[in-house]
C-alpha positions as a printed NumPy array, in Angstrom:
array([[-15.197,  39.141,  14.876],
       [-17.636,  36.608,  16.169],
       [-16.676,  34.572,  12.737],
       [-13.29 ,  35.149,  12.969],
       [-12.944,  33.389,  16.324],
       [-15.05 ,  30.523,  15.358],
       [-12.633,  29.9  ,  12.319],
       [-10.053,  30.121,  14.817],
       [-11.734,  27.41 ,  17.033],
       [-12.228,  25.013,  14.614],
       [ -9.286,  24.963,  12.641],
       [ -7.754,  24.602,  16.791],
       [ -9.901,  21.902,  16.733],
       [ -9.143,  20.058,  13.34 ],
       [ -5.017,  20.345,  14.056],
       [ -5.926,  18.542,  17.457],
       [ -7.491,  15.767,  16.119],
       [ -5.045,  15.717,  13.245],
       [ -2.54 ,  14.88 ,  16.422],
       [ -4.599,  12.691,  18.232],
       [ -4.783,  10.815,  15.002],
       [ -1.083,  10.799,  14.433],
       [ -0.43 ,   9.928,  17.957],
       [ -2.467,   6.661,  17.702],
       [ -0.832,   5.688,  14.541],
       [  2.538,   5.947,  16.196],
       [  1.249,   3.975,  19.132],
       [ -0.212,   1.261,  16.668],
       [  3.268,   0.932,  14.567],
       [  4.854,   0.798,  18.373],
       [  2.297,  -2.292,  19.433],
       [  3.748,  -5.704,  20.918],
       [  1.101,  -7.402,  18.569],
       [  3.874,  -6.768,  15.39 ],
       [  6.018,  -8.911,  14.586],
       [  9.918,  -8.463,  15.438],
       [ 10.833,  -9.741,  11.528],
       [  8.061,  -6.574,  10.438],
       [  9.481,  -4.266,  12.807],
       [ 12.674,  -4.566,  11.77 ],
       [ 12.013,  -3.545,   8.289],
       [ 10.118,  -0.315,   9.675],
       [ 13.738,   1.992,   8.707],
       [ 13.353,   0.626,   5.109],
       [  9.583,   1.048,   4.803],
       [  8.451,   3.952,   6.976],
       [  5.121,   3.159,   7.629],
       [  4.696,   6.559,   9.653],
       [  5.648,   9.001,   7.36 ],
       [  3.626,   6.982,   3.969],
       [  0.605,   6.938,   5.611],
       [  0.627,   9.816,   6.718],
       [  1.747,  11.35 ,   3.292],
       [ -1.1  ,   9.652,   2.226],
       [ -3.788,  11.048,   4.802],
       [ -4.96 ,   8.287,   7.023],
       [ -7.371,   8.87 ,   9.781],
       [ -8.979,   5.853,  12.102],
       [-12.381,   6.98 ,  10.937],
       [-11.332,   5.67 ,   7.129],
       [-12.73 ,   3.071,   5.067],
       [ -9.439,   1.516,   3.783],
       [ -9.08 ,  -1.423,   1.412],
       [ -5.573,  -2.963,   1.336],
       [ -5.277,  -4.664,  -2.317],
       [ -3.219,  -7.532,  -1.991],
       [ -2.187,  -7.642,   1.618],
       [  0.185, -10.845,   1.075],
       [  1.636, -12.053,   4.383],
       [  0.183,  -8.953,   6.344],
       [  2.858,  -6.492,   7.106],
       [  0.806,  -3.459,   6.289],
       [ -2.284,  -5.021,   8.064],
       [ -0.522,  -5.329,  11.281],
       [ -0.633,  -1.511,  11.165],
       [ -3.967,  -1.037,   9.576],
       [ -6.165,  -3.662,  11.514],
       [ -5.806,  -1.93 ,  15.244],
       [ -5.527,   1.616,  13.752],
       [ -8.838,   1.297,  12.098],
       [-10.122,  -1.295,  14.278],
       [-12.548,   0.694,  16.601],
       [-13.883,   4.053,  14.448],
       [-13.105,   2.745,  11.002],
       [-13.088,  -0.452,   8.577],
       [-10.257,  -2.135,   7.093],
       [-10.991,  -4.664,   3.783],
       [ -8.173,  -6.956,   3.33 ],
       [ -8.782,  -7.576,  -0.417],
       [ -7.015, -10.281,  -1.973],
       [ -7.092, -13.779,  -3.864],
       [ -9.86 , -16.091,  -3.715],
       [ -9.888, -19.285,  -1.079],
       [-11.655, -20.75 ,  -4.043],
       [ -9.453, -19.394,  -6.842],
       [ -8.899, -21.733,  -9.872],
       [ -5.181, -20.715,  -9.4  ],
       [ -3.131, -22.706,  -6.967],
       [ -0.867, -20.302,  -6.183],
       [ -3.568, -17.908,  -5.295],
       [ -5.235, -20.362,  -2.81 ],
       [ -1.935, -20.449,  -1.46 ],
       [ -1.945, -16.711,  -0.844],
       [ -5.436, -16.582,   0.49 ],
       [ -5.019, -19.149,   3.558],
       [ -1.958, -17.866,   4.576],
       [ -3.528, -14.343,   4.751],
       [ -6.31 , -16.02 ,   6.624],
       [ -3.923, -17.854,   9.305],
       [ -2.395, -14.113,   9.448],
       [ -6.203, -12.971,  10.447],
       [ -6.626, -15.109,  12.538],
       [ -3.526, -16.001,  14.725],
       [ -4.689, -12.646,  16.381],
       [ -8.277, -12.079,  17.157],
       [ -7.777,  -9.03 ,  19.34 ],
       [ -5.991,  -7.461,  16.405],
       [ -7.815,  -8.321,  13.26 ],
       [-11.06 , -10.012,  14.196],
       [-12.9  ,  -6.63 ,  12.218],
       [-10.497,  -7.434,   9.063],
       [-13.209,  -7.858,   6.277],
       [-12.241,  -9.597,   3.13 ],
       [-13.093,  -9.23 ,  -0.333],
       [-11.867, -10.715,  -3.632],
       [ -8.784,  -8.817,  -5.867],
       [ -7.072, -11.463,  -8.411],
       [ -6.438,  -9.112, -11.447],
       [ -6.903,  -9.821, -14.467],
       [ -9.541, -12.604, -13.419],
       [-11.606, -11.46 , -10.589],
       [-12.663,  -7.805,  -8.846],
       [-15.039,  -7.636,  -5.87 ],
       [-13.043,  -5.177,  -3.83 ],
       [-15.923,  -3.152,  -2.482],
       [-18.783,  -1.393,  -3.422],
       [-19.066,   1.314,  -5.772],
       [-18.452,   4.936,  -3.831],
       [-17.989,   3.193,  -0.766],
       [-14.334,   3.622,   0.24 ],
       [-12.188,   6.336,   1.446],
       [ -8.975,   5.225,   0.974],
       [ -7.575,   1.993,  -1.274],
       [ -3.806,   1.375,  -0.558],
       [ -1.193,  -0.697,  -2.388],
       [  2.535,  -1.507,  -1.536],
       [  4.647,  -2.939,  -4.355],
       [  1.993,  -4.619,  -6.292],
       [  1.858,  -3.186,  -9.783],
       [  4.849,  -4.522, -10.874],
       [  2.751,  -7.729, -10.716],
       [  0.12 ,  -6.636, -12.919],
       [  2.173,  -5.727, -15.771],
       [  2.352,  -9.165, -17.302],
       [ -0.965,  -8.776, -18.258],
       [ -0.412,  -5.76 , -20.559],
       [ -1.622,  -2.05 , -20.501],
       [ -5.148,  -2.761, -20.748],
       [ -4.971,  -4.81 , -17.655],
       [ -3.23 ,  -2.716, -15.718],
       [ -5.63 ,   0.08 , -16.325],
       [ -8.432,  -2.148, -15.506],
       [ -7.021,  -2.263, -11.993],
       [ -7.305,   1.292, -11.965],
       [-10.505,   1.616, -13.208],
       [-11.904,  -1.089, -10.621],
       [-10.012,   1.149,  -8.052],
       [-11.94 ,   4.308,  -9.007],
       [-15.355,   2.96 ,  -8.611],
       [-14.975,   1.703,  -5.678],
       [-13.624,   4.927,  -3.897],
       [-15.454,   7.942,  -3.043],
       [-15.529,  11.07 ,  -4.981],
       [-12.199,  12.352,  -3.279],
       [-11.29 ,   9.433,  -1.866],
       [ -7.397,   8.658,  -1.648],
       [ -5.278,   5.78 ,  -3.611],
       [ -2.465,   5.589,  -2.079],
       [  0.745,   3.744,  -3.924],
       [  4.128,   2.411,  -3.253],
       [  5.929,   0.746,  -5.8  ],
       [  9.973,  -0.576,  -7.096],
       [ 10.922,   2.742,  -9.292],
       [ 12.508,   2.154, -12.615],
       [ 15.051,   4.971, -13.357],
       [ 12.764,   6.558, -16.913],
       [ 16.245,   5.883, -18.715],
       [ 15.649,   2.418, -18.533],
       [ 13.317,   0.142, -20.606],
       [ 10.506,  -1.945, -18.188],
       [ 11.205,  -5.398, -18.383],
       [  9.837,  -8.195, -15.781],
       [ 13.   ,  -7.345, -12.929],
       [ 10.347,  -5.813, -10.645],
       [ 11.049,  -2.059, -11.202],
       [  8.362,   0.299, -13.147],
       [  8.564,   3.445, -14.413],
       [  6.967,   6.317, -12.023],
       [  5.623,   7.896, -15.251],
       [  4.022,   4.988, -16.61 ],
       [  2.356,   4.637, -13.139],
       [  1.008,   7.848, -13.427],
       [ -0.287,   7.786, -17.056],
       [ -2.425,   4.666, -16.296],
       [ -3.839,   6.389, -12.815],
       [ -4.774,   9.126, -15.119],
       [ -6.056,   7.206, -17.861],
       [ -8.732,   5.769, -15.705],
       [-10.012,   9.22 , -14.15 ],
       [ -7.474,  10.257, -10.922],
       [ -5.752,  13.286, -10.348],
       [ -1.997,  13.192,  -8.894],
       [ -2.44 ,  14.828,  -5.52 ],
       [  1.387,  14.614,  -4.746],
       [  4.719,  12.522,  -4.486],
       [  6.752,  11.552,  -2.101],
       [ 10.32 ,  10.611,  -1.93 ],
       [ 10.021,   9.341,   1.923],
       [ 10.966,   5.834,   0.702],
       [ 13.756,   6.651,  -2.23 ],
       [ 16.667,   4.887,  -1.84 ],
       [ 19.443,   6.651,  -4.381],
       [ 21.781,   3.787,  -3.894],
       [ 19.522,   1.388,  -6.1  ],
       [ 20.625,   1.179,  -9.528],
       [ 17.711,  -1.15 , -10.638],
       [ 19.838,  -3.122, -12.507],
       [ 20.81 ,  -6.965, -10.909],
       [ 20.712, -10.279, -11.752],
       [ 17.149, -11.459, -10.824],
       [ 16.114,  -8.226, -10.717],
       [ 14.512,  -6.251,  -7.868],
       [ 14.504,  -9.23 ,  -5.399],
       [ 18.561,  -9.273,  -5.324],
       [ 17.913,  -6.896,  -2.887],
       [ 16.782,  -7.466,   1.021],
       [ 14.744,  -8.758,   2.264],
       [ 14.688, -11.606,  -0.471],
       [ 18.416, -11.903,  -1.412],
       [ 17.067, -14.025,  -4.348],
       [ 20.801, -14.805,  -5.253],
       [ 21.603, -16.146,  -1.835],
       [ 25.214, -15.286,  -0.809],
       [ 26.611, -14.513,  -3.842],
       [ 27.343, -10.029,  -3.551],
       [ 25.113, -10.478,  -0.075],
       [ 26.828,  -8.11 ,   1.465],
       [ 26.491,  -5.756,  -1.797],
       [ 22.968,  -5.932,  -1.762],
       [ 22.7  ,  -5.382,   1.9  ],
       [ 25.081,  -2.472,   1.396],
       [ 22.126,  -0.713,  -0.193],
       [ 19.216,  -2.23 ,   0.865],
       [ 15.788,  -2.12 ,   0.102],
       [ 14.544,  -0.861,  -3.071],
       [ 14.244,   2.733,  -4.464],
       [ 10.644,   3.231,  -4.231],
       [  8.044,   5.611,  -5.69 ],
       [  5.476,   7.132,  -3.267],
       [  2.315,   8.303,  -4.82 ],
       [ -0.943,   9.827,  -3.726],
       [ -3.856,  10.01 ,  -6.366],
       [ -7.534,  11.254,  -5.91 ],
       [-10.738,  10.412,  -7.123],
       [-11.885,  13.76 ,  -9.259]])
């Protein structure tokens, strides 16, 4: 009996703290630190529900690979601010690539235009195929990535297993990549319009040692065909082909997007 209650207690006590935790994420992705532009896309992104899919909790460990202008780590930084860490990893300042150096001072100028907000924000270095000093090994409890991979697949197969690889030495035995990605219906051929396959996605995270701990369909959008001139950014927020079928493209929005929660076996 005496055990029985105890089990009781405790798993009382682990759903509380499961809400507390929710309720500060909620409060974080309600903060006047965001930006109005960022909040604006929260219907279309639904930071709430992927995170949480994913398992978040403020005590974390969380690496961010390539946090470009910050939208994520608006959420992140204060949410993990005070009990956990948050590593922004991303290009170089001192990258051989313009365009990365680019991407690395604006991401600092994001850091710090804030200091109440992000002055814990560690950074580290993620410029695949060149560079990988994300963290160290078995040191992470959660790496997250939002619509990335389609980047990496210029490189070829090999690369983008690499990144996967790097990913799963860095994380703890358990520990949680979370993924978000442009989903290319599996009818379709992969070309460079910014949409992958879910299944290729899948075969690479399992080529380099994870487990598929679930799916999520929390940011599908069935009215994406995957299939416009200039690809994948046709579609808001870019509106790469300016005003020509705007009001198409806004008609169905944001991308069709693949949710995806692997583990570390």
């Amino acid at each position: 009996m005496k055990k029985m209650i105890l089990a009781a207690l405790l798993a009382a006590s682990a759903a509380a703290g499961t809400a507390h935790a929710d309720d500060a994420l909620k409060a974080t992705i309600a903060g006047k630190h965001r930006s109005s532009a960022n909040v604006a896309r929260d219907p279309a992104r639904h930071p709430y529900e992927t995170l949480t899919f994913f398992g978040i909790r403020p005590d974390m460990t969380v690496v961010e690979l390539s946090p470009g202008g910050g939208w994520y780590t608006e959420i992140l930084a204060p949410y993990l601010r005070d009990k956990g860490k948050l590593i922004g990893a991303g290009e170089a300042p001192d990258s051989p690539n313009a365009g990365a150096r680019r991407y690395a001072e604006n991401f600092g100028k994001k850091l710090a235009s804030d200091a109440a907000v992000f002055d814990k924000v560690q950074r580290s270095v993620f410029e695949p195929p060149r560079a990988y000093a994300i963290a160290a090994p078995n040191s992470v409890d959660m790496v997250l990535t939002f619509r990335n991979l389609h980047n990496w697949t210029s490189a070829g197969d090999d690369k983008v297993k690499e990144v996967f690889v790097k990913v799963h030495e860095v994380l703890k035995p358990g520990g949680v990549f979370g993924f978000v990605d442009h989903r290319l219906p599996e009818s379709r051929k992969m070309s460079n319009n910014g949409y992958v396959h879910e299944s290729y996605v899948i075969r690479m995270a399992e080529s380099a040692g994870f487990k598929l701990a679930g799916k999520s369909e929390v940011n599908a959008n069935p009215k994406d065909t995957a299939d416009y001139d200039k690809g994948v950014w046709a579609l808001p927020p870019t509106y790469a082909n300016k005003d020509v079928d705007r009001a198409k493209y806004a008609a169905i929005g944001e991308s069709d997007r693949m949710t995806l929660k692997f583990v570390k076996k």
